[in-house]
N, C-alpha and C positions, 0 to 999 in steps of 0.2 A: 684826161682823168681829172674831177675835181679832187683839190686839197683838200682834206676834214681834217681841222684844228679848233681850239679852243675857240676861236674868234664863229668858224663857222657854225659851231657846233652850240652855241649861246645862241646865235641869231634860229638856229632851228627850235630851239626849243623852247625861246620866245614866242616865234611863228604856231607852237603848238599849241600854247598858252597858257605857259609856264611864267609868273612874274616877282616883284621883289615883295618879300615875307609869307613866303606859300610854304607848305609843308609839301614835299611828295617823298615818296617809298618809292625805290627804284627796283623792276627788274630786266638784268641786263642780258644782252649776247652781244661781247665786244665785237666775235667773229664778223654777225651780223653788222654791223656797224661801218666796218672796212677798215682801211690801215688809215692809221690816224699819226699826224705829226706828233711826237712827245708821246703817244702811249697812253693807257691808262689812264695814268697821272691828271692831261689831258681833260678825259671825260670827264673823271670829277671835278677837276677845276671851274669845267663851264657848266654842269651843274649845280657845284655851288654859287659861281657866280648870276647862273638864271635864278636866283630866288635871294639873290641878297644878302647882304651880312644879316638881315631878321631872319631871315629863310631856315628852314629844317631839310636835310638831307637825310635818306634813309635808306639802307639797302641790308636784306637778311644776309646775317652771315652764320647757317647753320652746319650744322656737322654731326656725322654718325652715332647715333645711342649705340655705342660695344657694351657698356653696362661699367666702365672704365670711368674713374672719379677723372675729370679734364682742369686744366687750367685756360681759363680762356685769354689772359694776356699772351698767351704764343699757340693758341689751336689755330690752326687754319681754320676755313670755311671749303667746303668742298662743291662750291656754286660758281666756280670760275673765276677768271683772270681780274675785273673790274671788282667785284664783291672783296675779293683777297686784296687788291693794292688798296681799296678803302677800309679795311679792316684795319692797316697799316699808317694809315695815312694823317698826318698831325692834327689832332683836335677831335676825330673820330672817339666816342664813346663806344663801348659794347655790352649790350643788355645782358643784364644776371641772367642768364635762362642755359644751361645745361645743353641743349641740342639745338632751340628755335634761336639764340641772339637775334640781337638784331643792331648793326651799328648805326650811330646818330650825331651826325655834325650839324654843329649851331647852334644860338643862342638856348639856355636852358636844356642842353643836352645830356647831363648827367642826372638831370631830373626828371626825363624822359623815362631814359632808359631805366630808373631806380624806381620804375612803378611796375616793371616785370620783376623784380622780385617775391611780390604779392601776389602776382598773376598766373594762370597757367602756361600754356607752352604757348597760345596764340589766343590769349583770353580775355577777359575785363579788365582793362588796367594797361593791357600791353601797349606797344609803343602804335603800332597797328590801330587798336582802338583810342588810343590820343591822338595818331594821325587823323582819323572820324570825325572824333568830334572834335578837331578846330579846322574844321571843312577843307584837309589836305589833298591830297593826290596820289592816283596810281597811277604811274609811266611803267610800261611795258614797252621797254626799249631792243626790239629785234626780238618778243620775244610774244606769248600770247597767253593768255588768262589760267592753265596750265600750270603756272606756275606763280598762282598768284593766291602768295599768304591769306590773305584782308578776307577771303572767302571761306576759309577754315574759322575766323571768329564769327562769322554768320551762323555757322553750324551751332558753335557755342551759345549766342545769345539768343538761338532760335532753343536751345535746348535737344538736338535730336536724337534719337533713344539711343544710337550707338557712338554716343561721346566718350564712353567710358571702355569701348573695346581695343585693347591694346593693341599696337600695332605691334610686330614682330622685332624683339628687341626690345618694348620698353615694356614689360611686364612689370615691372619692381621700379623702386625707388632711384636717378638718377641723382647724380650729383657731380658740382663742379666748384673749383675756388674764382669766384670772382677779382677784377682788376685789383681789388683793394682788400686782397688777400680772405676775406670773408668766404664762409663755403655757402654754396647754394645746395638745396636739395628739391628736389620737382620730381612729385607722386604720379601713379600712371594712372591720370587724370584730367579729362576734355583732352584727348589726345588725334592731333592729328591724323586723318587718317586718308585717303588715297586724293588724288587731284586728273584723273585722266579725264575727266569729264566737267572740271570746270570751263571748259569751252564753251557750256550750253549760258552758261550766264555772259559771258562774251559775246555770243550773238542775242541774247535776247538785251544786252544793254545797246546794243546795235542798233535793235527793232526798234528801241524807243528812244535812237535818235541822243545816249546819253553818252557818247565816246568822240574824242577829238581826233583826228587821224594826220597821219603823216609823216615826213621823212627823217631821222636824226642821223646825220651822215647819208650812209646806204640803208641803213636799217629800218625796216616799215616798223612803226610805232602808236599805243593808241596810249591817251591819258584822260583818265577819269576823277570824279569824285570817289572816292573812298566811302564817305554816307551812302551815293547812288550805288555802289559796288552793295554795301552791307542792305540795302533796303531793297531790290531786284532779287539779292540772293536768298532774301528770308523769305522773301514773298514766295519764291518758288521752294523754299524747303517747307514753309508752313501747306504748301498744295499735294506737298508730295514728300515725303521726308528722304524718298531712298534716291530722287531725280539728281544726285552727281553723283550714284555709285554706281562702278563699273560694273561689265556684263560679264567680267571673265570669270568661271568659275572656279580657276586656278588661282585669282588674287587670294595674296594673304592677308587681307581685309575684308574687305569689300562682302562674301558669302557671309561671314557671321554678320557683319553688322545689318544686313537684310533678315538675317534671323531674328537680330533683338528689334525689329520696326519690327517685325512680325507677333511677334511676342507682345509687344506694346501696345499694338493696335488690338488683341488678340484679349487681353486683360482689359482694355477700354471696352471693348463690345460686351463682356461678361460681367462688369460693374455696369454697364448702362442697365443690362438686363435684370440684373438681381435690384437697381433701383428704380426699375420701370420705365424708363428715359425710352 
């Protein structure tokens, strides 16, 4: 069995094409990954180390809207074992945001993260779209597009009718005390809403040849552009607004939010008419 340690697990993610002063946004499955020398710990290390002391590290570290005001200096993140020991982990920042955080190691890190404040849950401003625009990276490590934030601010700056339909739980006004004691409050507003079917932007950045592939540890892994991630995914929401919501008509999402495309599309044919278009 090969050993996965720090040392290997740098040269893999160099080999993906990961280099020194890169932004990327991690998402992980240590499981996937396999037993690693040191743990954890470990992963992040040769993370940070693939991108440099310039380098930005980023991996969400969010948690349940109960409708409970949170502290985020001790809330877990409830996304697994690697997100949690980086929550933890020395120099790690954590974005103002109530449910979406997002923590951020390296240079200019508490300035990252101090533009979700201003932001929605995964909005303009967020750490996600500063990732964007200083042309960073998604590593989806062991894990696949599913679970991949960066495609929730597509919906946003695409604008899509059901931005504003609340997921279950966040009806009303959340709120949390930031690390530095300040409280946050974040309206149910561009609100997150289902991800079973961000897969289709996965293969269609496939089709065009815009994904890097390959092994980190054990774990099959792709790493992208973040821009190409937001500019693939608009294209396909601008074609079709409802093409990442699910079929099930049991979600607790998903059926209203096809109601308000419906609706929308439904008021645009009625002003085209009444203005002769």
């Amino acid at each position: 069995m090969t050993l996965i340690n720090k040392s290997s697990l740098v040269r893999d993610l160099r080999a993906l094409g990961l280099g020194a002063g890169d932004w990327v946004a991690v998402h992980s499955s240590m499981k996937a990954i396999g037993w690693v020398q040191g743990g954890p710990v470990e992963v992040i290390e040769a993370l940070i180390e693939s991108v440099g002391p310039g380098g930005i590290v980023m991996m969400p570290l969010f948690n349940i809207a109960d409708g409970k005001p949170i502290d985020l200096a001790v809330k877990p993140t409830y996304l697994g074992l690697l997100p949690e020991t980086f929550r933890k982990y020395p120099g790690v920042v954590r974005s103002p945001n109530p449910t979406h955080s997002v923590g951020i190691h390296g240079p200019g890190a508490a300035e990252i993260a101090g533009g979700h404040r201003s932001s929605t849950f995964i909005g303009r401003g967020s750490p996600y779209h500063q990732l964007a625009l200083n042309g960073g990276w998604v590593l989806h490590l062991g894990t696949n597009y599913n679970s991949s934030s960066i495609i929730h601010l597509a919906e946003v700056l695409v604008g899509v009718p059901y931005l504003d339909v609340p997921y279950p739980g966040w009806e009303k006004t959340l709120s949390a005390r930031a690390a530095d004691g300040s409280t946050i409050q974040a309206a149910p507003k561009e609100v997150p809403g289902d991800s079973v079917k961000f897969y289709l932007v996965q293969e269609e950045m496939d089709r065009r040849g815009l994904l890097r592939k390959g092994k980190i540890g054990n774990a099959l892994s792709v790493l992208a552009r973040g821009a190409d991630m937001l500019e693939v995914t608009m294209e396909m929401l601008r074609t079709d607004p409802g093409c990442l919501l699910c079929d099930n008509p049991d979600c607790r999402v998903c059926p209203a939010a096809r109601k308000t495309i419906e609706a929308s599309q439904a008021g645009r044919r009625i002003k085209e008419t009444v203005n002769g278009g």
